[in-house]
Every structure is written in structure tokens, then in C-alpha cells.
C-alpha positions in Angstrom: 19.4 6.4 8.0 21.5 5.9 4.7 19.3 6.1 1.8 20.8 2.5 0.0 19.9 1.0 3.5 16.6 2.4 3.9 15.9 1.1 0.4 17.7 -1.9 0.1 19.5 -1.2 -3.1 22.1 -4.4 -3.0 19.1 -6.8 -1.7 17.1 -5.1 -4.3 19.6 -5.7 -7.4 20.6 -9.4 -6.0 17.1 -10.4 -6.3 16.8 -9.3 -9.7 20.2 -10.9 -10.5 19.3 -14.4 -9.7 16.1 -14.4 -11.6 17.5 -12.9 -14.2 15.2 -10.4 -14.8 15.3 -7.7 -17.8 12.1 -5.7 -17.5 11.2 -4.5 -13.9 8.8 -2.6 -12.5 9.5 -0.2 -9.6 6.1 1.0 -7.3 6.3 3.6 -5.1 3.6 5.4 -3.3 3.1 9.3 -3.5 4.9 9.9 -0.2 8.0 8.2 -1.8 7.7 9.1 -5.3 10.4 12.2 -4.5 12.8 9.3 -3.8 12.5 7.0 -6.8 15.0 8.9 -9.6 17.6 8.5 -6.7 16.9 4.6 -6.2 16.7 4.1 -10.1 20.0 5.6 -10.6 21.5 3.5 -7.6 20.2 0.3 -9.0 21.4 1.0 -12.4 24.6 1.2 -11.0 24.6 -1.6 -9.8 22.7 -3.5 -12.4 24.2 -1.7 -15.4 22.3 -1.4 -18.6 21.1 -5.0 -19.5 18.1 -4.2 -17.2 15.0 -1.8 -17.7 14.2 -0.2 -14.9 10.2 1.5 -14.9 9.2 3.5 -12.3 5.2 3.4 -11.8 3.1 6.3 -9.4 -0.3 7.0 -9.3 -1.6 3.8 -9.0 -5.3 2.8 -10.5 -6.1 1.2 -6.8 -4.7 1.3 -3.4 -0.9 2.3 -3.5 -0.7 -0.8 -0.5 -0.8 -3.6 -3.7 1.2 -4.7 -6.1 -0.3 -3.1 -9.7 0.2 -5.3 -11.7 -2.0 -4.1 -14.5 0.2 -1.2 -14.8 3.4 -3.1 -14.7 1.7 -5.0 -17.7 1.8 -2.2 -19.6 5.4 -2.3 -20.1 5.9 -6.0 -20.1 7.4 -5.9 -16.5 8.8 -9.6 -15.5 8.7 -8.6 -11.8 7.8 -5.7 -9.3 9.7 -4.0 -6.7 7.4 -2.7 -4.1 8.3 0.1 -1.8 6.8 1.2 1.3 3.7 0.2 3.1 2.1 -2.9 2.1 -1.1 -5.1 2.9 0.9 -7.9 1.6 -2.2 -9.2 -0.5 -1.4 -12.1 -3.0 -0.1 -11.4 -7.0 -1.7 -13.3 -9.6 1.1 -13.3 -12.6 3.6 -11.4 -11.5 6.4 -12.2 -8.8 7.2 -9.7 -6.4 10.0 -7.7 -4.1 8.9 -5.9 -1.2 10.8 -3.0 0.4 9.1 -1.9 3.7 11.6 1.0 4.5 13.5 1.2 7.9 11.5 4.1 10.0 13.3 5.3 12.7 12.4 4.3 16.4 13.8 4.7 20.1 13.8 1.3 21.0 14.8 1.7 24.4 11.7 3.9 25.0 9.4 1.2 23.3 11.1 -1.2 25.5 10.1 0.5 28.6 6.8 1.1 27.2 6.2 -2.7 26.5 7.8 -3.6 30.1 5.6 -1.1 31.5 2.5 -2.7 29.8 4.2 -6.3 31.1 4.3 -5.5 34.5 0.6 -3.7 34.8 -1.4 -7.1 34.2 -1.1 -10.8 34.1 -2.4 -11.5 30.4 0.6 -12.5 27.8 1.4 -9.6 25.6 1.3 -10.1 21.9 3.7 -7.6 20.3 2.7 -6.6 16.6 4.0 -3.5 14.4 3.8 -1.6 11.3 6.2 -3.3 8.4 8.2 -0.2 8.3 9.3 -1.1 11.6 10.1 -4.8 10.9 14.1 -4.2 11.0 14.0 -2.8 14.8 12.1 -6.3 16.1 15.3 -8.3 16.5 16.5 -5.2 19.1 13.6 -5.0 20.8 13.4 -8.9 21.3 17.2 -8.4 22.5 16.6 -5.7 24.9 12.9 -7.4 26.7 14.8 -10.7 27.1 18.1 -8.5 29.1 15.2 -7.0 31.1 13.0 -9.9 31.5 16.4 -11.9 32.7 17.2 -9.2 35.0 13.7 -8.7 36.8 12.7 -12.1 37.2 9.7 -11.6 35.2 7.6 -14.5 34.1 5.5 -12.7 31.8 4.8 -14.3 28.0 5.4 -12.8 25.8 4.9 -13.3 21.5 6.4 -11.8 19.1 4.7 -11.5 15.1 7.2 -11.7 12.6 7.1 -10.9 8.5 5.6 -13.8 7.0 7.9 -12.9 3.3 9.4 -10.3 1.1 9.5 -12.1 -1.8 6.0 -13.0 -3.3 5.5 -15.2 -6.1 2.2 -15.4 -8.2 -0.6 -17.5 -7.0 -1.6 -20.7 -8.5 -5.1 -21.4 -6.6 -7.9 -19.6 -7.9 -8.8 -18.3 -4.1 -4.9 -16.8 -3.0 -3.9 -19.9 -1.1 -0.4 -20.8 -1.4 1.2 -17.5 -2.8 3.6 -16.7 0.0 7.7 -17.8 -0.2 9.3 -17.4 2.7 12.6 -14.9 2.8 14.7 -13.5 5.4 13.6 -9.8 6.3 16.6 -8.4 8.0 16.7 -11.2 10.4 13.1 -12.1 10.5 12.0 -14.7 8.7 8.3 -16.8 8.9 10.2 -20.0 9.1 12.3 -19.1 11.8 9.8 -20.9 14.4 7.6 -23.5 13.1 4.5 -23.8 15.2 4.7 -27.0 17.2 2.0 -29.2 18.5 1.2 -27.3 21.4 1.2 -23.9 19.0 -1.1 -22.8 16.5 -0.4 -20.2 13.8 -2.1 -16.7 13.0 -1.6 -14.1 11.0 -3.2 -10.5 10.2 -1.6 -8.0 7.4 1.6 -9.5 6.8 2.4 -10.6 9.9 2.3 -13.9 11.4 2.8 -15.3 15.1 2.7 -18.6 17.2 -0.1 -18.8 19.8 -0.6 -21.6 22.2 -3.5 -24.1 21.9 -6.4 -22.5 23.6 -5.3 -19.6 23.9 -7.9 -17.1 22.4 -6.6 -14.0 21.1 -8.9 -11.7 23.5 -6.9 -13.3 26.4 -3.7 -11.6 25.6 -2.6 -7.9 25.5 -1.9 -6.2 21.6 1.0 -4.1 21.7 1.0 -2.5 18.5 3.9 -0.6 17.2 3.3 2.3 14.5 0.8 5.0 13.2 -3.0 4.4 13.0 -3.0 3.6 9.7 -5.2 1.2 7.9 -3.1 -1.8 9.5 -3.8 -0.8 12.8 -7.8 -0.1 12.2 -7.6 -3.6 10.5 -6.1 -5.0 13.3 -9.0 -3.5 16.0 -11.6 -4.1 14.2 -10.5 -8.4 13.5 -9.8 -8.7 17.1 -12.5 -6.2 18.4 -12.2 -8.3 22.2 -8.7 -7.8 23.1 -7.3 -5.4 24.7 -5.1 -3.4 22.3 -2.2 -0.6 23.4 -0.3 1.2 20.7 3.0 2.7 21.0 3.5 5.8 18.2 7.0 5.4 17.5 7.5 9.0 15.9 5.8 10.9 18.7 7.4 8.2 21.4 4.7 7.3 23.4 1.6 5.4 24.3 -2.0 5.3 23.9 -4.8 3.1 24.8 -7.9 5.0 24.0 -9.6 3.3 21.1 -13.4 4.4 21.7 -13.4 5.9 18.8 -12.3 2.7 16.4 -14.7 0.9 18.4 -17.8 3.1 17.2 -16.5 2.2 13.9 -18.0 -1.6 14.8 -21.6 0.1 15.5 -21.4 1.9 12.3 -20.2 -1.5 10.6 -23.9 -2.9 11.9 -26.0 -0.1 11.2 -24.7 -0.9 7.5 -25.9 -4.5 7.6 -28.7 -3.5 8.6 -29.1 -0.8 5.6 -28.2 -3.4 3.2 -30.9 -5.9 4.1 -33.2 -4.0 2.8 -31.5 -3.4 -0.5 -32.9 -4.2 -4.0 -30.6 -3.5 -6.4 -26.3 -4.4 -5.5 -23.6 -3.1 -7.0 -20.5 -4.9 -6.9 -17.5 -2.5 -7.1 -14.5 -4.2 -8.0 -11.5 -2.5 -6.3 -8.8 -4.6 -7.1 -7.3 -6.2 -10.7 -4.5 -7.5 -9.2 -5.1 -9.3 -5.8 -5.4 -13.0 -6.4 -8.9 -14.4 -6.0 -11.0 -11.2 -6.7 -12.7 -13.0 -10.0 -13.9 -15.9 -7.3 -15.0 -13.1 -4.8 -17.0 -11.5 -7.1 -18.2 -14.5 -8.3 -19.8 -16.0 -5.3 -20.9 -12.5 -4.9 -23.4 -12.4 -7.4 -24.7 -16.1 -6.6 -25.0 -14.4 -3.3 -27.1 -11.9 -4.4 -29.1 -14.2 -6.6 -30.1 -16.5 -4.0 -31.0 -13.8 -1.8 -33.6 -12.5 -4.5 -32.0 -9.3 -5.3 -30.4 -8.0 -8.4 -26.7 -7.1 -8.6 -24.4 -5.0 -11.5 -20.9 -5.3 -11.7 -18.6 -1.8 -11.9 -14.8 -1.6 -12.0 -13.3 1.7 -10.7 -10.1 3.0 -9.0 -10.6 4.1 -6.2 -14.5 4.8 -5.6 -15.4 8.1 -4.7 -19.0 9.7 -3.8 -19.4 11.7 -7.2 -18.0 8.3 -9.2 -20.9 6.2 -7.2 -23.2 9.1 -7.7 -23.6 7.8 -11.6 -25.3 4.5 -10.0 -28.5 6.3 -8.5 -30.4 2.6 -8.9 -28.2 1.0 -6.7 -29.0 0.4 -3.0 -25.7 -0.6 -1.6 -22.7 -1.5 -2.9 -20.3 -4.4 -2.4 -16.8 -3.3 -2.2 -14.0 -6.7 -3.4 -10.6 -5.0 -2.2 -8.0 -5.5 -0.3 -8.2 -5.4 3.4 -6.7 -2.6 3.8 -8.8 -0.6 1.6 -11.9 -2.2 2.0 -13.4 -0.1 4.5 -14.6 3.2 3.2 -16.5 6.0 4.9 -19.3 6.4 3.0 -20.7 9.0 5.2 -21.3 11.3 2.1 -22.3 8.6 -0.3 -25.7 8.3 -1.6 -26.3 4.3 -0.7 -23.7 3.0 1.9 -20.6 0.6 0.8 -19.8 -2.4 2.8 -17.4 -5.5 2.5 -18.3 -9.5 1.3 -18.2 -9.9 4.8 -21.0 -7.8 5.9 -22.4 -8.7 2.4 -22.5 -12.4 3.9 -24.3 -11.2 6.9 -27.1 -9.1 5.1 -28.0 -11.3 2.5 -28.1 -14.8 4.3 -31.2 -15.1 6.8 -29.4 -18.0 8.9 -26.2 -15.8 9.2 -25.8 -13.9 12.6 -23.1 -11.2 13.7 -21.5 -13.0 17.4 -18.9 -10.0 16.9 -16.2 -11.9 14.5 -15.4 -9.6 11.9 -13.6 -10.2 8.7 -11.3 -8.1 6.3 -9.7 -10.7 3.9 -11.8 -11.8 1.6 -9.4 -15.0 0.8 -10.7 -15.8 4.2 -14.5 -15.6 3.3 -14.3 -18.0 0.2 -15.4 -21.7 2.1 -18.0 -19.7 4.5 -19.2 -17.8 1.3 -19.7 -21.0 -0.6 -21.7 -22.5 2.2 -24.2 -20.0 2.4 -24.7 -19.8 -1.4 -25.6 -23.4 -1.6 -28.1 -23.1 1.5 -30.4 -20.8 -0.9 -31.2 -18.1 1.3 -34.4 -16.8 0.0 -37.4 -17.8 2.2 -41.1 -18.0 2.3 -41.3 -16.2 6.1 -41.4 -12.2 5.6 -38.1 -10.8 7.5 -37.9 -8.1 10.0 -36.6 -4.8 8.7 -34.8 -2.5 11.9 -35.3 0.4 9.8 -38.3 0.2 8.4 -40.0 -1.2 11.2 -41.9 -4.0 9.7 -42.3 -7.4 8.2 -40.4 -7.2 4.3 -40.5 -9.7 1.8 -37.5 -10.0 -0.6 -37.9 -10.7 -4.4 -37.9 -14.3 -5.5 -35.2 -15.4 -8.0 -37.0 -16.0 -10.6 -38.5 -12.9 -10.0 -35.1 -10.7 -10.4 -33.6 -13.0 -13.2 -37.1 -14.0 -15.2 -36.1 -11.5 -18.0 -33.5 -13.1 -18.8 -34.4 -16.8 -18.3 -38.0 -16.7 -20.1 -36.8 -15.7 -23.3 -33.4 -14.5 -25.0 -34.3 -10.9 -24.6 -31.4 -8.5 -25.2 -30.5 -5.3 -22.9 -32.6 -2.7 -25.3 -35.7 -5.5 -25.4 -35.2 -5.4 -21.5 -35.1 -2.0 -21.1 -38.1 -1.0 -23.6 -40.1 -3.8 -21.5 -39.3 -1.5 -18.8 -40.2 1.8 -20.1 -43.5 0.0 -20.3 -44.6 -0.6 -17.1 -46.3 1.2 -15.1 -47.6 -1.2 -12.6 -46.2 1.4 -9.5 -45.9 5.2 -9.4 -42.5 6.9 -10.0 -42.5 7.9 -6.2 -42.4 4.4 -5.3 -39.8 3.8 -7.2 -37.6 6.7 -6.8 -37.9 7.1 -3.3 -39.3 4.0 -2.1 -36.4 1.6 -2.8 -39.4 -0.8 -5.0 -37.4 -1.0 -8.0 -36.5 -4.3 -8.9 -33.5 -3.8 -11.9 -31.8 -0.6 -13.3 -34.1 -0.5 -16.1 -37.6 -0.6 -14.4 -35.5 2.5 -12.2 -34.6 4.3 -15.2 -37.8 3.8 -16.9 -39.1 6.1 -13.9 -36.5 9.0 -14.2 -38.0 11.9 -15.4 -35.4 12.6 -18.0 -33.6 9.4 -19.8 -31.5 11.0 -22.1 -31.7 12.2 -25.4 -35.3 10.3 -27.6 -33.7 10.1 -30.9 -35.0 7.9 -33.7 -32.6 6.2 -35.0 -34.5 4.4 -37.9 -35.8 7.7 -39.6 -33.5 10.7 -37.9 -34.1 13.9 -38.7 -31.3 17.0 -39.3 -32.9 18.6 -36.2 -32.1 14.9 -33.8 -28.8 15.5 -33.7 -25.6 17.5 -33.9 -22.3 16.5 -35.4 -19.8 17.0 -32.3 -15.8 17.9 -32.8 -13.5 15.9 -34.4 -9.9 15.8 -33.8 -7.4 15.9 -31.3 -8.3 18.8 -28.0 -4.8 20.6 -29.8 -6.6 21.5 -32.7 -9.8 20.3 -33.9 -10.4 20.1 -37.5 -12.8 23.0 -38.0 -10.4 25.0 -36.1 -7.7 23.8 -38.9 -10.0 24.7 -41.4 -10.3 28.2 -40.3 -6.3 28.4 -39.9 -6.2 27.1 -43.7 -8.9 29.8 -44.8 -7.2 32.8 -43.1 
């Protein structure tokens, strides 16, 4: 496909034209990076030299959002996204998105679709991978000649694109981010839902249903890879029956054990995390509008559950990154929702989502099999159960421990802090103090209550140093200087 096509250089540079921007921002992911001098150079052209053009890789979180902490670096007015996105709402900057035009047979995925059509009564829902946006209008085309030409009285929806153009949030929780814009012929407000229709969306997407239909009723058709659109979509509508049609290898699968088991797993997690002390909340996003009120209602989660939580901000969390965090039991992963899930197989405490987080930590909550990936989608639900107060008098079950549990009281986990106005190294002395349960209990046990009363039962806690009467022998004066050439080394130049 032509390469100012693929990448949508005049779209690109008409965008930035009427919103006369100076300072842009260009994202690409790694698999595109070889690609961006080439789509610099062609928007230059075309822009000429009254605009700054800054081409950003590596990006701190998933390459699926919109950085905008690195396009704040260099003042960026706007950002031109390339490539696969989970279409998750900005916060201050306005944004361009360029899905790419991947190459398909569409007669083949016609016949495919027809073929799924014609093998059952339920209406088929047909869904796809953004890269694969442009081809819809075709495929629409070529099912209606054949539909015509059959006699067929199958129904049959269609998703569309709900926007390329996204401008900044103004609520607090992501609502209200989204403008509409023609996609190569798709556009969200094409087809208004009417009464007898009610809207849905998943990932980008967004389709008309009719009333009472339930999404389990219909067949998925999904066009694309599995990719972390795809899992999102089998795991959010875990009842239907989903097909997929792999566009680059042409043909089509309907085996999805394997995602299923990915549910099970999902559960066993819960349970884990009902049993969990100490949370940590890992913030994996900076730039998806509404994190701050996630993370938020997070910790008055936690709180009213009786347990006690620490906040960590990392890109992209890792098992030798979560390793530094032996004191936590679980952690709470805020990200987008096509990042969220991560196999934390090899971790040392599991990681689940603010959905499952809702499930462990509120006693009247119980999984019917909904699942949940956007957060945005959690806030009223979240805020519900916070102000129920969750912590009870009744001991709870625990599935892995096999027994009666009781969880920590509030004032319990926050009493340091609310009795007096102790500071951290008061706290933490306090801590080193106690010795009210062994150091297996502790360690092993899961009995620890804070990070201090775990680290005050670690055999080694760093480096005893006294810091009001040091010694010479306490402590050794490190290098100083730049890794180049440190200053003794300089010295030692300047000697010789």
C-alpha cells in the first residue's frame, strides 16, 4: 500500500493546519519506529518549517496510549498517534490517531462471514482490529451484494470507529472526551441509535444493538490478530460465541479454550487477594484521564476493607521491579484496558485489576461472570461499595486457607496515623519495637499489618548508622562526578 496512504500524511498535516499547531508530537510504537524519519520528512514537506515536528519511542507505559508526559517534555500542543490504539481518553493534550491500513482479502473474509451467516440463526456482530477499519465500508458492500443475491435474512451489525480525533477530557472520570471524525468513511455519527437501538462499545469501537438483545445472543466475528483487543474483547463478553478471522494468515478459528482458562485464573486471583494484608497500588498510566479518581477510590477501598495500601508509579511492571515490594500481598494494577491484564505467573504476590479489586475487598460483591476492563466504567459501582463500609463483624471464609479469617479493622490499619501526628521514622521505630509475633509469622504467614511492622521483621534492614554521633568507620565517601570521569580519576590524570 503507498506509504503516504498507509500513514495519512495529507489527513495528518490538514489536522495540524486548522489548529494551527507549532509543536507536535509524533508516537510511534517499536514495530513502526523504522518508519517515522520517512513520515517526518513527508510531513515537513508538506507543513514546511513553521512547525516542529518530535518524534517520541520507547514509551514510559503501554505504546497503545497517548504519552503525554513525554510529549510534555518538549512542549508538544498535540499528538499524532500511529498504530494500534486502546483509544483511552487524554487529559491535556488533544490528539490524532493513525490506525494504519493492514492489508486484507476481503473477498475471503466475506465468504468466511457468509459462511458463519449461513451455519446458525443468531445475528452476527462483526467487530475488527483498528488497523483494519478502512476495509469495513468493502466488506459491508460485498455481504449486502450477497445477502441481496441469496435471499438471506440474517442480521447482521456492524461496529464502527467511534473517533480519530480526541480532545482532552474535562470530567474528572473520562466522560465526555471523544469528538467524532470521519475515519475513511466510518464515522460514530453515521447511525444514531434510535429508540428501538441501544449503543455499546468496547476498545474503540462502537455499534447499535436492538433493545433486548443481550450480547451472548449474537455471534462475534472478530477481524485481526489476537492481540490485547481481541483477549479484551473474550474476556468482557465471556457468554457469546466469538469466531475470529486472521486476516494475514486468511482464515478462521473458533477455538478459544484457552482464553477461557484465562477467566478461571482471573478467580483464583480474587480469591488470593481476599486474603491480602498489605496492597499495592501500581499506577500504570500518567496520561489516561481519570487514573487520579481510580486510584483514589482505590485506597478508600482498601481502607474500608481493613487493609493497608502503598502507592508505586512504574512503567511497565515487571517481576524483578515488584520484587523490591516483598511486604505487599497483591497489587492493584490502574491501566488501560488493554494493558491491565498481566501474567503474573512469575511474580511474587499476584497483580489484578480495580475490577477484581472491587470483588475481593467488598463482602456483598459477588462474581455472576460480568467482567470489567475499563476502569472509567467501574467509577459509580466503585463509589457505591466504598460508602457501604465493607468491613464486618462476621469472620469470612478463606478458599485457600480453609477457614474462618478476620480482616483488620480500620482503625486498626490507619491508628498510627490518626492517634497522634507521628511521622514515617516515629512509625517505623514503633515498629522495630514490637515484638508481639514471631518473624515467621510475619514473613511467611501473611500477619503483617503495614510495611514497617514487615520490615522491622527482616533479618537485615540496611545499613545501622548513627547519624547523631557517626563515626569514620560508619560510612564511606562514594564517587563523585559524572560515570565519564570521576573526580579522583581526574585527580590521578592531573598527578601523572
Amino acid at each position: 500500500m503507498d506509504f503516504e496512504l498507509n500513514y495519512e500524511i495529507l489527513r495528518t498535516a490538514d489536522f495540524i493546519r486548522s489548529r494551527n499547531f507549532t509543536r507536535v508530537a509524533l508516537q510511534f510504537p517499536d514495530e513502526l519506529l523504522k518508519d517515522s524519519t520517512r513520515v517526518s520528512k513527508a510531513l515537513r514537506n508538506e507543513l514546511g518549517k513553521g512547525v516542529r515536528l518530535f518524534v517520541m519511542a520507547d514509551t514510559a507505559y503501554g505504546s497503545c496510549c497517548v504519552d503525554e508526559v513525554a510529549a510534555s517534555h518538549v512542549d508538544a500542543e498535540c499528538v499524532v498517534h500511529y498504530g494500534h490504539a486502546c483509544m483511552s481518553p487524554t487529559s491535556t493534550l488533544p490528539a490524532l490517531f493513525v490506525f494504519g491500513k493492514a492489508e486484507m482479502d476481503v473477498k475471503d473474509c466475506v465468504e468466511c462471514l457468509y459462511r458463519c451467516m449461513s451455519s446458525g440463526k443468531k445475528p452476527v456482530l462483526v467487530l475488527f482490529g483498528l488497523e483494519y477499519a478502512h476495509a469495513l465500508q468493502d466488506i459491508k458492500s460485498a455481504v449486502a451484494d450477497t445477502m441481496s443475491l441469496d435471499g438471506s435474512s440474517t442480521s447482521v451489525h456492524y461496529a464502527e470507529v467511534i473517533c480519530s480525533i480526541m480532545n482532552p477530557s474535562q470530567d474528572k472520570t473520562g466522560k465526555d472526551h471523544l469528538q467524532p471524525h470521519d475515519h475513511a468513511g466510518v464515522n460514530s455519527n453515521d447511525k444514531l441509535p434510535s429508540k428501538t437501538e441501544s449503543r455499546h462499545g468496547l476498545g474503540g469501537l462502537t455499534w447499535n444493538m436492538p433493545v433486548g438483545q443481550r450480547m451472548e445472543d449474537s455471534l462475534l466475528f472478530w477481524i485481526g490478530s489476537e492481540d490485547p483487543a481481541f483477549a479484551n474483547l473474550v474476556l468482557t463478553f465471556n457468554n457469546s460465541e466469538v469466531v475470529r478471522y486472521d486476516a494475514k494468515e486468511s482464515k478462521l478459528l473458533n477455538d478459544f479454550s484457552h482464553q477461557q482458562r484465562i477467566l478461571k485464573r482471573r478467580y483464583y486471583l480474587v480469591e488470593k487477594a481476599k486474603d491480602a494484608n498489605i496492597v499495592g497500588i501500581l499506577v500504570g498510566t500518567l496520561g489516561v484521564a481519570g487514573y487520579l479518581h481510580m486510584v483514589r477510590q482505590m485506597k478508600e477501598l482498601i481502607e474500608g476493607a481493613g487493609k493497608k495500601s502503598y502507592t508505586l508509579v512504574m512503567g511497565r511492571p515487571n517481576s524483578h521491579k515488584l520484587a523490591n515490594f516483598p511486604e505487599c500481598d497483591v497489587f492493584i494494577f490502574v491501566s488501560c484496558a488493554q494493558t491491565a491484564l498481566l501474567d503474573s505467573k512469575e511474580f511474587l504476590a499476584p497483580v489484578i485489576t480495580p475490577f477484581e479489586a472491587i470483588l475481593a475487598f467488598s463482602r456483598r460483591k459477588q462474581w455472576t461472570g460480568e467482567y470489567v476492563m475499563e476502569f472509567r466504567d467501574l467509577v459509580n459501582s466503585c463509589t457505591a461499595e466504598v460508602g457501604k463500609g465493607m468491613v464486618e463483624d462476621e469472620a469470612r471464609f478463606s478458599f485457600l486457607q480453609g477457614g474462618y479469617m478476620e480482616d483488620f479493622q480500620p482503625e486498626e490499619n490507619g491508628g498510627e496515623q490518626k492517634e497522634s501526628s507521628m511521622d514515617l521514622i516515629e512509625a517505623t521505630e514503633k515498629a522495630l519495637t514490637m515484638k508481639t509475633e514471631s518473624v515467621d509469622s510475619i514473613l511467611f504467614k501473611g500477619t503483617a499489618r503495614s510495611g514497617a511492622e514487615f520490615f522491622a521483621a527482616r533479618s537485615y534492614q540496611g545499613l545501622n548508622v548513627d547519624y547523631k554521633n557517626p563515626s569514620p568507620q560508619s560510612y564511606i565517601i562514594g564517587r563523585t562526578g559524572r560515570a565519564a570521569g570521576y573526580q579522583h580519576e581526574k585527580n590521578k590524570q592531573d598527578t601523572d
